[in-house]
gemmi code that builds the backbone of each chain (N, CA, C; Angstrom):
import gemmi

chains = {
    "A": [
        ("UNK", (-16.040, -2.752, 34.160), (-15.731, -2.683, 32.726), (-14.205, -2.666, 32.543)),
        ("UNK", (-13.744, -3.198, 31.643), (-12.418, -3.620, 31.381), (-11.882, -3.141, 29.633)),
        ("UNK", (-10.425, -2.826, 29.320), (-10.139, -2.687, 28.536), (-10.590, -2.917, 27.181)),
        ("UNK", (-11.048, -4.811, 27.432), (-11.195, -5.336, 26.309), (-12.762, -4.822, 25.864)),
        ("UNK", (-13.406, -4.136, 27.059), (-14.717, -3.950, 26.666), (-14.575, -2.293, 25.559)),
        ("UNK", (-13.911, -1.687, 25.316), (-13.417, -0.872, 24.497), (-12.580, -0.128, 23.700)),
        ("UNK", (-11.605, -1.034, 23.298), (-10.280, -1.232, 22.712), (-10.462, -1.222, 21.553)),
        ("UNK", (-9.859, -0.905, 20.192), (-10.045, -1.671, 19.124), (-9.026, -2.348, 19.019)),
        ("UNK", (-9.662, -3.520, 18.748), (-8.964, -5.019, 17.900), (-8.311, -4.210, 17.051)),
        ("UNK", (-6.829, -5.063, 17.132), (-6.098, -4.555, 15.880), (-4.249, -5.482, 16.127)),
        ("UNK", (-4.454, -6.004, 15.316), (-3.064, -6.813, 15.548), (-2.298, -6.793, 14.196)),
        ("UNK", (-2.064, -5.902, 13.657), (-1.246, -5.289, 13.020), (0.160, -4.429, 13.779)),
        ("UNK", (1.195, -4.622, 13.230), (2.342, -3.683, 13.859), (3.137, -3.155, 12.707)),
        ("UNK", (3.778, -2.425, 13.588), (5.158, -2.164, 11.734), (6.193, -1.843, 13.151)),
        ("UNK", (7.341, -1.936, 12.049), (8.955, -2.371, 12.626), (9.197, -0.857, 12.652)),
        ("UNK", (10.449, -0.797, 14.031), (11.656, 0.894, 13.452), (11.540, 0.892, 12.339)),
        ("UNK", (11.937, 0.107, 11.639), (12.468, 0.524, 9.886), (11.818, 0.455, 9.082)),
        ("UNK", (10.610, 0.220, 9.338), (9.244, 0.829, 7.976), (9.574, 2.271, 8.019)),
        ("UNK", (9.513, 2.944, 6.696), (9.552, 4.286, 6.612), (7.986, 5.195, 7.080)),
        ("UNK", (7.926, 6.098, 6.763), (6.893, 6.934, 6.869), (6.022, 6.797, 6.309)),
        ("UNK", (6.372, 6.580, 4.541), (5.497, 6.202, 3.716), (4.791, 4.976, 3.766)),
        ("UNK", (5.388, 3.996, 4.093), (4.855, 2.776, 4.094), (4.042, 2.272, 5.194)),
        ("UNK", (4.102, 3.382, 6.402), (2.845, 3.256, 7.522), (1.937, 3.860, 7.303)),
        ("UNK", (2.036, 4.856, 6.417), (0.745, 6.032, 5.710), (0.061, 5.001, 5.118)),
        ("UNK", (1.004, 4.132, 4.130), (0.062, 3.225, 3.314), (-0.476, 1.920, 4.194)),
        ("UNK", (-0.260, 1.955, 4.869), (-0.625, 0.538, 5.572), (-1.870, 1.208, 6.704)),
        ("UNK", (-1.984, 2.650, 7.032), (-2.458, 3.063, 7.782), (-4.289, 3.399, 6.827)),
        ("UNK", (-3.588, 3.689, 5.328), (-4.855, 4.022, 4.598), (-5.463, 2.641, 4.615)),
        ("UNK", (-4.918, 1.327, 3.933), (-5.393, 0.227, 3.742), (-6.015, -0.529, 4.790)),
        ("UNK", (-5.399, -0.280, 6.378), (-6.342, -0.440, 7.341), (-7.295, 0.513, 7.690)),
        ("UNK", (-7.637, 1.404, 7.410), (-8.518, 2.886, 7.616), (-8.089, 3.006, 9.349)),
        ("UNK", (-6.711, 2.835, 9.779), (-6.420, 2.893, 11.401), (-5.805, 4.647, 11.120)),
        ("UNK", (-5.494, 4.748, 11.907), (-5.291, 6.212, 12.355), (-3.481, 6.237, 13.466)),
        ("UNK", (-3.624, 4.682, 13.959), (-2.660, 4.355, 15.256), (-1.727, 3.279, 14.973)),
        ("UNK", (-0.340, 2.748, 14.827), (-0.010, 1.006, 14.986), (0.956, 0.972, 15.943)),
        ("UNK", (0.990, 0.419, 16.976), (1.688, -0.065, 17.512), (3.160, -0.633, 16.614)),
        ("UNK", (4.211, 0.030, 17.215), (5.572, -0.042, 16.682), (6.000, -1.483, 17.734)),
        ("UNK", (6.683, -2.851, 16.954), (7.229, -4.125, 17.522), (8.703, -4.185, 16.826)),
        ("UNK", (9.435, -4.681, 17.440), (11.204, -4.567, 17.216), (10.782, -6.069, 16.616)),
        ("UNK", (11.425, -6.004, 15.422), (10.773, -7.649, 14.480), (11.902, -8.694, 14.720)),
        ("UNK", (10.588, -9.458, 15.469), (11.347, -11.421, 15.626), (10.953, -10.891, 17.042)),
        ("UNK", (11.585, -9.469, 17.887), (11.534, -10.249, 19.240), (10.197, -10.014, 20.086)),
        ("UNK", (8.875, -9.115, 19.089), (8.032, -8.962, 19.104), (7.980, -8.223, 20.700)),
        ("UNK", (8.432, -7.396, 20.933), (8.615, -6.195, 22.136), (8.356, -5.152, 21.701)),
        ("UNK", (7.240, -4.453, 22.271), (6.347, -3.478, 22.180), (7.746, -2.050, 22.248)),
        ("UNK", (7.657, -1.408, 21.112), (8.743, -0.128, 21.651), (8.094, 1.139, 21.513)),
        ("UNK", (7.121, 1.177, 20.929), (6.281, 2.355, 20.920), (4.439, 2.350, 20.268)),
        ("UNK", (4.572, 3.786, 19.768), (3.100, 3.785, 19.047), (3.504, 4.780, 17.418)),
        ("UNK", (3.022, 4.408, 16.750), (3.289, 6.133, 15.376), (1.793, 6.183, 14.879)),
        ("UNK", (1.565, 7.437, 15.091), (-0.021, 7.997, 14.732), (0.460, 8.519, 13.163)),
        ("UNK", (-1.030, 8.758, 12.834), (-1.068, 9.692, 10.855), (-0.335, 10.969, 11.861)),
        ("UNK", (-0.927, 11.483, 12.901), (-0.598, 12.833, 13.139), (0.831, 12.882, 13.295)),
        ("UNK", (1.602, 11.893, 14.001), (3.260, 11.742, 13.893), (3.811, 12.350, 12.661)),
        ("UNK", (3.220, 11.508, 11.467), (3.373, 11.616, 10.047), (3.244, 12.989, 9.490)),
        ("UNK", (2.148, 13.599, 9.718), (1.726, 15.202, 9.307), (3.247, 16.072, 10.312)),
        ("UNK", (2.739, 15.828, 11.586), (2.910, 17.411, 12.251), (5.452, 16.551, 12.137)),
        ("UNK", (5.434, 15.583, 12.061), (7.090, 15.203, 12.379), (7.495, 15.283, 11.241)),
        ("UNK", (6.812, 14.885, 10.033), (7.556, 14.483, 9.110), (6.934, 15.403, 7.447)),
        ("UNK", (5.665, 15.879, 7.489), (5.342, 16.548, 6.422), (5.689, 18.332, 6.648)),
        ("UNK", (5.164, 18.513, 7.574), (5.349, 19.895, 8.419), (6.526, 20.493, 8.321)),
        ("UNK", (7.559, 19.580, 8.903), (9.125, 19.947, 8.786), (9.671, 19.863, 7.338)),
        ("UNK", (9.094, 19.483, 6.842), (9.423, 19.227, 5.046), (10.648, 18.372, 4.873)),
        ("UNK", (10.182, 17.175, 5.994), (11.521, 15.679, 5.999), (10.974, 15.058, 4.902)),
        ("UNK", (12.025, 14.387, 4.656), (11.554, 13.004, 3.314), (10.561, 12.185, 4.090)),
        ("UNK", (9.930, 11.167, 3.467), (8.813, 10.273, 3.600), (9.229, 8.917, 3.790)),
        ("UNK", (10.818, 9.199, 3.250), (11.137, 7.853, 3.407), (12.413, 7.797, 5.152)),
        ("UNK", (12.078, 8.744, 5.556), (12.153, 8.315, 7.416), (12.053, 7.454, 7.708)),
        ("UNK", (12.927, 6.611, 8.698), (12.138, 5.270, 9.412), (11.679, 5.991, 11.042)),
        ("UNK", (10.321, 5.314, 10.924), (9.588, 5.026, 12.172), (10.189, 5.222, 13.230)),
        ("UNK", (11.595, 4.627, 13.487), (12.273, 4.925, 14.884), (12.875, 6.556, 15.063)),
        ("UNK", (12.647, 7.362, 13.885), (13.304, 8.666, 13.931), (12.096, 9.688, 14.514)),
        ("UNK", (10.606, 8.485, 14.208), (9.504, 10.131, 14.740), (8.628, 9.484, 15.716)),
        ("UNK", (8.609, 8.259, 15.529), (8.263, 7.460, 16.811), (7.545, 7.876, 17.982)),
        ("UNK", (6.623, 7.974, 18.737), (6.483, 7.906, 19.942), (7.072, 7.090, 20.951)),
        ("UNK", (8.630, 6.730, 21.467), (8.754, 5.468, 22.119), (7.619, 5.884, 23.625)),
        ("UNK", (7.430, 4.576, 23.766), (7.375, 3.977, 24.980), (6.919, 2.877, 25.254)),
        ("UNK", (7.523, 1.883, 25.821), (7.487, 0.880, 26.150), (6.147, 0.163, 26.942)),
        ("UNK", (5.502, 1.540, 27.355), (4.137, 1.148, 28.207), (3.023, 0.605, 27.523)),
        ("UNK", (2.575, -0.590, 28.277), (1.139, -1.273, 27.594), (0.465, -1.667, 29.074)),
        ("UNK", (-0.771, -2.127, 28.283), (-2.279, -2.669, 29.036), (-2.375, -4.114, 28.689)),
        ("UNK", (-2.988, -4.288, 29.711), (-3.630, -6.144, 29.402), (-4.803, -5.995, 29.020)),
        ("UNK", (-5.676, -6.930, 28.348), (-7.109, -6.668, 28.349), (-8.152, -6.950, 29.209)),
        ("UNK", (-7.568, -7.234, 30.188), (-8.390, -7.927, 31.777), (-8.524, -6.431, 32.276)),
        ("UNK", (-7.658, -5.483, 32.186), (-6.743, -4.572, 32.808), (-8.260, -3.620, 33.790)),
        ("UNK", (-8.824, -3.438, 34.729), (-9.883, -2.165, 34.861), (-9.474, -0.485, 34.027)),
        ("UNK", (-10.661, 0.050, 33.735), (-10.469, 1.006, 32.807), (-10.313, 2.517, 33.564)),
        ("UNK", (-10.799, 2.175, 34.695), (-10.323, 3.466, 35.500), (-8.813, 3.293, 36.331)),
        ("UNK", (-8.195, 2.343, 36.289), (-6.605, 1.847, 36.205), (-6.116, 2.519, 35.242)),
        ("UNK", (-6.375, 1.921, 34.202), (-5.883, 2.575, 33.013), (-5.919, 3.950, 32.418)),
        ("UNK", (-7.149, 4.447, 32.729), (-7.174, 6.082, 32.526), (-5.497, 6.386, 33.504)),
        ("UNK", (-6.273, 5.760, 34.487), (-4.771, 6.747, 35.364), (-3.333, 6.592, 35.199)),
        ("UNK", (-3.027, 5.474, 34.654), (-1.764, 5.493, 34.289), (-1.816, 6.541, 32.549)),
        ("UNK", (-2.486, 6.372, 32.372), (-2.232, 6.836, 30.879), (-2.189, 9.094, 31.159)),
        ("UNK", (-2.706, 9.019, 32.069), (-3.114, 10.575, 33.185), (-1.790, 10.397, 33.931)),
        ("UNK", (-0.760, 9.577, 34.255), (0.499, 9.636, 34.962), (1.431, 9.753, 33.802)),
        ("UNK", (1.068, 9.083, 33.179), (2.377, 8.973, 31.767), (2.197, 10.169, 30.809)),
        ("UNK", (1.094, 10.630, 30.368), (0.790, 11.672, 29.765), (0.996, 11.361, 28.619)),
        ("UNK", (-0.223, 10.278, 28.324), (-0.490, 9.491, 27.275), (-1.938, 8.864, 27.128)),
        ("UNK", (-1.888, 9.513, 25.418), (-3.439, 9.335, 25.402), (-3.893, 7.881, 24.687)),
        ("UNK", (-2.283, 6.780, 24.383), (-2.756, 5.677, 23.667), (-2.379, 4.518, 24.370)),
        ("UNK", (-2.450, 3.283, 24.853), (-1.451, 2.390, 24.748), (-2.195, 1.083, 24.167)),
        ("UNK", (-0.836, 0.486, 24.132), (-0.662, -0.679, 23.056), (-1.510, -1.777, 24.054)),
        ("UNK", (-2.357, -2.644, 24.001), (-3.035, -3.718, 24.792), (-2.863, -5.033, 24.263)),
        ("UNK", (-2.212, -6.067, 25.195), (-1.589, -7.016, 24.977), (-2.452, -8.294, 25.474)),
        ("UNK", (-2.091, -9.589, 24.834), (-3.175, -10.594, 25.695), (-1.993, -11.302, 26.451)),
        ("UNK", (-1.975, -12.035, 27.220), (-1.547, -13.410, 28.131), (-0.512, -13.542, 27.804)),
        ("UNK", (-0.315, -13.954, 26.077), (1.213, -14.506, 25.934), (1.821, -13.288, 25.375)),
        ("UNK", (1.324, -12.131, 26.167), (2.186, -10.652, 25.399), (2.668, -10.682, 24.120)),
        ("UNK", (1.422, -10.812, 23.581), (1.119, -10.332, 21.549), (0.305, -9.282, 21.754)),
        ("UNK", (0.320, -8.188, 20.661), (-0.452, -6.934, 20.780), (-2.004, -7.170, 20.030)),
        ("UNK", (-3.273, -7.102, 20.971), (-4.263, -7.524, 20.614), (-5.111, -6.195, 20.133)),
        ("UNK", (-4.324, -5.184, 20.444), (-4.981, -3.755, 20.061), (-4.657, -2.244, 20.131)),
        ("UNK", (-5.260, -1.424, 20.411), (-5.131, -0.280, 20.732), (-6.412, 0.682, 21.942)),
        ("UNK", (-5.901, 1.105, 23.016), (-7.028, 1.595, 23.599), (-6.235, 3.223, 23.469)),
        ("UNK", (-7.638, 4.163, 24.121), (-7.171, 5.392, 23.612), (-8.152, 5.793, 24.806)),
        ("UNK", (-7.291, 7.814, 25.483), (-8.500, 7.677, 26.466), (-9.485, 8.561, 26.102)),
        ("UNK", (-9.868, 8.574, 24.830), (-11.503, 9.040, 24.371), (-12.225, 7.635, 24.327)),
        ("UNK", (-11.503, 6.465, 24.020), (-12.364, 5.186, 24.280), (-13.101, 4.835, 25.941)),
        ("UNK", (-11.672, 5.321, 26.445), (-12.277, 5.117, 28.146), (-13.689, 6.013, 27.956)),
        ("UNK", (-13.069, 7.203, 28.063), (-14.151, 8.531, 28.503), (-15.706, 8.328, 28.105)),
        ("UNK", (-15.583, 7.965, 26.732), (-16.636, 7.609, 26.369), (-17.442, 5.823, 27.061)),
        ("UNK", (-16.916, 5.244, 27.131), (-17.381, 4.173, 28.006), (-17.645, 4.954, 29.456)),
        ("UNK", (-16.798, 5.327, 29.830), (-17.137, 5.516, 31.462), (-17.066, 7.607, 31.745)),
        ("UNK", (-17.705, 8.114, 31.307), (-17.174, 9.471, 31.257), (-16.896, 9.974, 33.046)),
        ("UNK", (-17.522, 9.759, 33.608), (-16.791, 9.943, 35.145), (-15.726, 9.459, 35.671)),
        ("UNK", (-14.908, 8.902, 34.867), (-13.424, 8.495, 34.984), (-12.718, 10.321, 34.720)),
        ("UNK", (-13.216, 10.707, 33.836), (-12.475, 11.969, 33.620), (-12.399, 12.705, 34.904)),
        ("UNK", (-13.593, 12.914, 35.115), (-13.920, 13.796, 36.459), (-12.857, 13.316, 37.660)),
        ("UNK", (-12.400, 12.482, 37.867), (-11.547, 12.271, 39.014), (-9.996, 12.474, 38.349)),
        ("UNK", (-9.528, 13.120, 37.338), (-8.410, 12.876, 36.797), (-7.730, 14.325, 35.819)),
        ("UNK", (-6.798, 14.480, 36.390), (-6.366, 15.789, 35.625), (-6.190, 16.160, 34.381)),
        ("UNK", (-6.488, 17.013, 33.834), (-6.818, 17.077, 32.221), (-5.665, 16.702, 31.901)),
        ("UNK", (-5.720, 15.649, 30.137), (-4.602, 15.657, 29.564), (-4.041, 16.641, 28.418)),
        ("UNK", (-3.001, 16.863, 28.335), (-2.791, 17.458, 27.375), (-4.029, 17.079, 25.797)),
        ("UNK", (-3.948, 17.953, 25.219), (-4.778, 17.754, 23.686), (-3.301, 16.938, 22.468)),
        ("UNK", (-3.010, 16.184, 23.011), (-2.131, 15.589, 21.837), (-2.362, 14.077, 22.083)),
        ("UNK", (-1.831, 13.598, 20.629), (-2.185, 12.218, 20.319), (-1.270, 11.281, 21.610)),
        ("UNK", (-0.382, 11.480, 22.019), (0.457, 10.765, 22.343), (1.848, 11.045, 23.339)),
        ("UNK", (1.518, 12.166, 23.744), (2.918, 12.569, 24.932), (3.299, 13.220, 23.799)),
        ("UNK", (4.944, 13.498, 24.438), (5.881, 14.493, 23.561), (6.255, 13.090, 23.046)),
        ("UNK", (6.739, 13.646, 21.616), (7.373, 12.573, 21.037), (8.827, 12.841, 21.357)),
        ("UNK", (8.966, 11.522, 21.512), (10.904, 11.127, 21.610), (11.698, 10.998, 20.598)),
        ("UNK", (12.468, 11.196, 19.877), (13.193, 11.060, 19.263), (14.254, 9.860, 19.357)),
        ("UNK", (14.698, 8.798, 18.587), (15.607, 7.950, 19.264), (16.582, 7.872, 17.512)),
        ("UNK", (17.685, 8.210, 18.104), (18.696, 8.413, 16.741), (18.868, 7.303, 15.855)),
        ("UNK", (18.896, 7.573, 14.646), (18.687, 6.278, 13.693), (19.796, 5.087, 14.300)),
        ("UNK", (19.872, 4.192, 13.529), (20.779, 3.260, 13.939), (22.139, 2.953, 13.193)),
    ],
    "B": [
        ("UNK", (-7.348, -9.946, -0.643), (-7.008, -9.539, 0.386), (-5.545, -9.506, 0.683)),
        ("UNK", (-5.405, -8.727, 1.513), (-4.278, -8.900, 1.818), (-4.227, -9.204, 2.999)),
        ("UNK", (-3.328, -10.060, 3.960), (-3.105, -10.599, 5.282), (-2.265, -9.126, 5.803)),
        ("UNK", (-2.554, -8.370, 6.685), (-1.946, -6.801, 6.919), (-1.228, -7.305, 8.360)),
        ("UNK", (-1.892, -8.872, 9.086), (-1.380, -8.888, 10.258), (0.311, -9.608, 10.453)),
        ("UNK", (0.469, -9.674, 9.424), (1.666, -10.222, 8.911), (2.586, -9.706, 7.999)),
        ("UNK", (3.777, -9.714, 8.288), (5.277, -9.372, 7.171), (6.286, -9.424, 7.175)),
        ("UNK", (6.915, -9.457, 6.015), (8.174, -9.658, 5.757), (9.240, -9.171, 5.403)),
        ("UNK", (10.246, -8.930, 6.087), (10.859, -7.546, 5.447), (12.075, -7.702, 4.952)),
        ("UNK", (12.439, -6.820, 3.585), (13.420, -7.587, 2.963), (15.066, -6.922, 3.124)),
        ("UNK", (16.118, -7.230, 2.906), (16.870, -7.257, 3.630), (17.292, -5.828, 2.805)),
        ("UNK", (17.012, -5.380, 1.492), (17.660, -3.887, 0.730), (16.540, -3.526, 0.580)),
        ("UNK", (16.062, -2.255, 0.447), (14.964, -1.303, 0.494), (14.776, -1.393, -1.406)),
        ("UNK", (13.909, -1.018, -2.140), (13.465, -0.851, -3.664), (13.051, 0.303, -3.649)),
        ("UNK", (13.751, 1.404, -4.413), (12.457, 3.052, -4.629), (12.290, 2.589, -6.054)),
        ("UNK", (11.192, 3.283, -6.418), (10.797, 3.438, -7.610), (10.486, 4.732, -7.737)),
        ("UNK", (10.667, 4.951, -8.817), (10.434, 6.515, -9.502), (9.247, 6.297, -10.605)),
        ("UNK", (8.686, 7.469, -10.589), (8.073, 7.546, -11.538), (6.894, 8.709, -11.611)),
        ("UNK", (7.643, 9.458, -12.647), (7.026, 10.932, -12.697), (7.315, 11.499, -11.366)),
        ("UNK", (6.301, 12.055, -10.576), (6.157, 12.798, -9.197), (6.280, 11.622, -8.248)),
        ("UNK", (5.764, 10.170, -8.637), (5.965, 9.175, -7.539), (7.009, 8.739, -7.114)),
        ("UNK", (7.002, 8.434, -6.120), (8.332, 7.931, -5.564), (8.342, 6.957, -4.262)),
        ("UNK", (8.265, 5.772, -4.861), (7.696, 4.644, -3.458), (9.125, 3.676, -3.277)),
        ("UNK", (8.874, 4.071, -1.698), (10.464, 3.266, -1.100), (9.814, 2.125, -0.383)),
        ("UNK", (10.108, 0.837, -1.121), (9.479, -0.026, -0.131), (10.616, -1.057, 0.100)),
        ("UNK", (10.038, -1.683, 1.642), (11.084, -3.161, 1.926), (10.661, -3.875, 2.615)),
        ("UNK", (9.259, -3.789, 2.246), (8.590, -5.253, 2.981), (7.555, -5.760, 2.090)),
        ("UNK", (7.591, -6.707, 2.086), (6.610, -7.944, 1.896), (5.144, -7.245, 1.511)),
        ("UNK", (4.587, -7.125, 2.760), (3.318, -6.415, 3.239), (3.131, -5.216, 2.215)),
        ("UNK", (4.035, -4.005, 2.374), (3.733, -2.828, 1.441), (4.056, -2.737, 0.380)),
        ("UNK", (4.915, -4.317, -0.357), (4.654, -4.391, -1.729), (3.411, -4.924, -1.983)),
        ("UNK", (2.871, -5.693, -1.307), (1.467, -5.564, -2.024), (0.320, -4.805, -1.635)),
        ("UNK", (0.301, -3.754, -0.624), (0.058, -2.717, -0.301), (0.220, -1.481, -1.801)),
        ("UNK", (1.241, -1.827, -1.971), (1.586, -0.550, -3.198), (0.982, -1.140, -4.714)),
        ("UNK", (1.311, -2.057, -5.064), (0.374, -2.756, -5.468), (-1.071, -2.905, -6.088)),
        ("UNK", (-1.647, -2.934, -4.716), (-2.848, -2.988, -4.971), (-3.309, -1.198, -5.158)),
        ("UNK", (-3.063, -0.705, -4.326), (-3.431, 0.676, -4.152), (-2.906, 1.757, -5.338)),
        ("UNK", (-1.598, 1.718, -5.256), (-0.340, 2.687, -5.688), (0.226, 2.291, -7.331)),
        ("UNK", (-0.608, 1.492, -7.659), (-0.001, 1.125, -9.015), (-0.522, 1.477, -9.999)),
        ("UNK", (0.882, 2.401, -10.851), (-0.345, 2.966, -12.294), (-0.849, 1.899, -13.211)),
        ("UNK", (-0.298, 0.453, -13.215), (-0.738, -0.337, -14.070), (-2.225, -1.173, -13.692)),
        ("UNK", (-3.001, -1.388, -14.365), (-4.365, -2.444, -13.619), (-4.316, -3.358, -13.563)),
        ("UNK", (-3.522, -3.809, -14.300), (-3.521, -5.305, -14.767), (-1.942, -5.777, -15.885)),
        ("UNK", (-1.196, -6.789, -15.223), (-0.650, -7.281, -16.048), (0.165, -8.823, -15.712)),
        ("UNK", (0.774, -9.400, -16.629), (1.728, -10.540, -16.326), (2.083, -10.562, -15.084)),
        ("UNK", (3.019, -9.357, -14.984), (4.474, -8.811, -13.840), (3.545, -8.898, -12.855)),
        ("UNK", (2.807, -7.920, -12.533), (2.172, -7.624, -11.247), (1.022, -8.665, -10.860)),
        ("UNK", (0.433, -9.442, -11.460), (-0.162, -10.478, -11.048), (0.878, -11.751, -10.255)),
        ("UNK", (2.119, -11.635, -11.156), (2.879, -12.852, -10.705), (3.267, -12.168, -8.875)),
        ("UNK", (3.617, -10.399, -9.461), (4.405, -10.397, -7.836), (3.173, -10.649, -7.153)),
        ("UNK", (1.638, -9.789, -6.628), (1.166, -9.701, -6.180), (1.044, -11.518, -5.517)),
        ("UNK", (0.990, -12.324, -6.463), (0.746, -14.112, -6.203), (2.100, -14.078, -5.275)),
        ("UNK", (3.097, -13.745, -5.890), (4.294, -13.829, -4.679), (4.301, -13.361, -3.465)),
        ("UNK", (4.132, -11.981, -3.700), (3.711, -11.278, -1.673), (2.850, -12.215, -0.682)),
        ("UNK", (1.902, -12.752, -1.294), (0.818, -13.302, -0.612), (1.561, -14.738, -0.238)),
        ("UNK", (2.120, -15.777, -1.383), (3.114, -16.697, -0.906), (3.830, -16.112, 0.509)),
        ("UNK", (4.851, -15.299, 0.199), (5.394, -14.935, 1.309), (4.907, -14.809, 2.626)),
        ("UNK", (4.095, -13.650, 2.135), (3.132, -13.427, 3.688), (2.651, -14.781, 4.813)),
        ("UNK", (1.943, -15.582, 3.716), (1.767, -16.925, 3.988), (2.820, -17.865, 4.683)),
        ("UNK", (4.102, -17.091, 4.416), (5.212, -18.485, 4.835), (5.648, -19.294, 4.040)),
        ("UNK", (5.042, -19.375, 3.320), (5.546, -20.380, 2.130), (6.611, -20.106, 0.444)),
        ("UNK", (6.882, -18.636, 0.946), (8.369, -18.704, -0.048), (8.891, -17.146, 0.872)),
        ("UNK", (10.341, -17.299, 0.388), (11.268, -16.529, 1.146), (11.194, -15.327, 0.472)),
        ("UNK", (10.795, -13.964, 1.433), (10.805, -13.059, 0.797), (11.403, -12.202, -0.365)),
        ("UNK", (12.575, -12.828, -0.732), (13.407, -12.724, -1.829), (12.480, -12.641, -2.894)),
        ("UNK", (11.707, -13.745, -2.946), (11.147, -13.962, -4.331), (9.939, -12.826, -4.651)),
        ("UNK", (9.734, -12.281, -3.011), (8.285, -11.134, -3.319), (9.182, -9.993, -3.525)),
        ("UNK", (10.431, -9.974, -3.258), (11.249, -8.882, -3.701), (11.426, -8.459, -5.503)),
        ("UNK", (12.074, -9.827, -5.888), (12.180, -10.148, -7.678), (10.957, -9.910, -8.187)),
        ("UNK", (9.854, -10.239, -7.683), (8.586, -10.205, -8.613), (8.413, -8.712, -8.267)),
        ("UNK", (8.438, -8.310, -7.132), (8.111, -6.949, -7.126), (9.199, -6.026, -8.453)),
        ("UNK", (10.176, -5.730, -8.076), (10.710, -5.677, -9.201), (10.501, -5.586, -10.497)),
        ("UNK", (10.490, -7.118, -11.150), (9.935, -7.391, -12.621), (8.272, -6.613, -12.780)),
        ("UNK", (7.522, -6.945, -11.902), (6.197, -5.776, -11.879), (6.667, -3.966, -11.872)),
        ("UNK", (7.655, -3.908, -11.466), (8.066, -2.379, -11.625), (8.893, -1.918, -13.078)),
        ("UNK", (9.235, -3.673, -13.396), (9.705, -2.944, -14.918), (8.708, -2.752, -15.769)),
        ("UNK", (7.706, -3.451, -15.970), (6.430, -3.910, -16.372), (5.535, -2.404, -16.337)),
        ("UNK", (5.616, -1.612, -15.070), (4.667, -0.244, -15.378), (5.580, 0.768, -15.234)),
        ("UNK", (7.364, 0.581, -15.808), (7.965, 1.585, -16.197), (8.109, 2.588, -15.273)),
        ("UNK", (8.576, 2.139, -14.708), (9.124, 2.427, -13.071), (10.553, 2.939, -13.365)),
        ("UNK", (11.267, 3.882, -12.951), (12.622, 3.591, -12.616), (13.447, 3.126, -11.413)),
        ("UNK", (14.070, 1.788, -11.151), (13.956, 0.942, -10.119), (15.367, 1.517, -9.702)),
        ("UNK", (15.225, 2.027, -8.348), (16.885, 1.799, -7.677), (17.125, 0.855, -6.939)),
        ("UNK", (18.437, -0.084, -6.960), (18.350, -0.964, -5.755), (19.233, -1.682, -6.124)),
        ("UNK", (20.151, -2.039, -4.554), (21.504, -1.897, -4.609), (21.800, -3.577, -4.791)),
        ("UNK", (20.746, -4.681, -4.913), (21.341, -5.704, -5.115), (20.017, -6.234, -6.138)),
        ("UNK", (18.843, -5.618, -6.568), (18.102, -6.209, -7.644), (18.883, -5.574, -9.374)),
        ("UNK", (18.461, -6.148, -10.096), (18.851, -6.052, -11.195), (18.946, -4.498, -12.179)),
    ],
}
model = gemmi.Model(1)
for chain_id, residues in chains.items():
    chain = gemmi.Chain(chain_id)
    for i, (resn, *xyz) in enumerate(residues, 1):
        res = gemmi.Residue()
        res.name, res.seqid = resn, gemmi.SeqId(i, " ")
        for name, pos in zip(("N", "CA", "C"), xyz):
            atom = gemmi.Atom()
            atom.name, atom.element = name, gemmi.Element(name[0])
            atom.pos, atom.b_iso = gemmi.Position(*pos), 0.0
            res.add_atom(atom)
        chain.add_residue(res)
    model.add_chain(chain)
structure = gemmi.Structure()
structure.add_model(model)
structure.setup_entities()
């Protein structure tokens, strides 16, 4: 079983410089929860921003809404193919200490999102060989200073 | 519909005010995102023309400028107070 066998489709992205608000809204209108962050034109994967980014980075702290993306960001540069095996992938995502990545096809365009409650649930004895992950959406978030 | 897998982003950001609202947008995509969703008006001239414009854009077929202006003129239209450092 392979990535693509439990990924969701999703080829939507938003740029650093969409604000906060405008991934909330793009996040309601897709009913997604996740988008993959792309640096626009050169279409290079630089991170992920969850709703929870949004709540616990940017409502919580009582920041404006109009933040850009690159200030609460999850960077990381790490992705999956969709050929990729899924007990591969648990484990890097169990090395990185990351529960999302971005899944790319052939000509490295972002064809989705996998997550590892998608693995677990496809293959739940993948867990069993693999050290618990933290309970968060996405690693520690990074911070990368506006521009 | 809106095409969500696609956008355009414009080169000065637009807030609008209005009452408690306050929508900062600068793309293509989440003007008609706001739009459709976020707009106190239901129906009118302005916002039919922008909404026809975003979707041009999105499409490729006019330069986001113009989904910028219509957005705009739709924000004078439901009495918006528009900031923005190179629209009207």
């Amino acid at each position: 079983m392979n990535v693509r066998d439990v990924m969701s489709a999703q080829v939507f992205t938003v740029s650093p410089r969409d604000t906060a608000q405008s991934v909330a809204r793009l996040m309601a209108e897709a009913g997604v929860g996740a988008l993959p962050v792309e640096a626009p034109g050169a279409g290079v994967v630089l991170g992920i921003v969850t709703d929870r980014d949004i709540v616990s980075s940017i409502t919580a702290e009582g920041l404006a809404s109009t933040m850009t993306v690159a200030e609460f960001m999850t960077v990381s540069a790490e992705t999956c193919t969709e050929d990729e095996d899924l007990a591969d992938v648990a484990r890097r995502m169990s090395a990185l200490d990351m529960r999302r990545l971005v899944v790319l096809d052939g000509n490295r365009k972002v064809i989705g999102l996998v997550t590892f409650s998608d693995i677990l649930r496809a293959k739940p004895e993948i867990g069993e060989q693999l050290p618990p992950l933290f309970h968060k959406t996405g690693g520690r978030n990074t911070r990368i200073p506006p521009s | 519909m809106i095409n969500l897998a696609l956008d355009r982003l414009w080169e000065e950001a637009v807030v609008l005010e209005r009452g408690r609202q306050v929508l900062r947008v600068q793309s293509t995509r989440d003007a008609a995102i706001c739009l459709k969703n976020h707009w106190p008006l239901e129906e009118g001239p302005a916002k039919l023309k922008a909404v026809s414009a975003c979707e041009s854009v999105i499409d490729g077929t006019a330069s986001p400028d113009t989904a910028r202006a219509a957005f705009i003129e739709a924000a004078k239209e439901a009495d918006f107070q528009i900031n923005s450092w190179t629209g009207d």
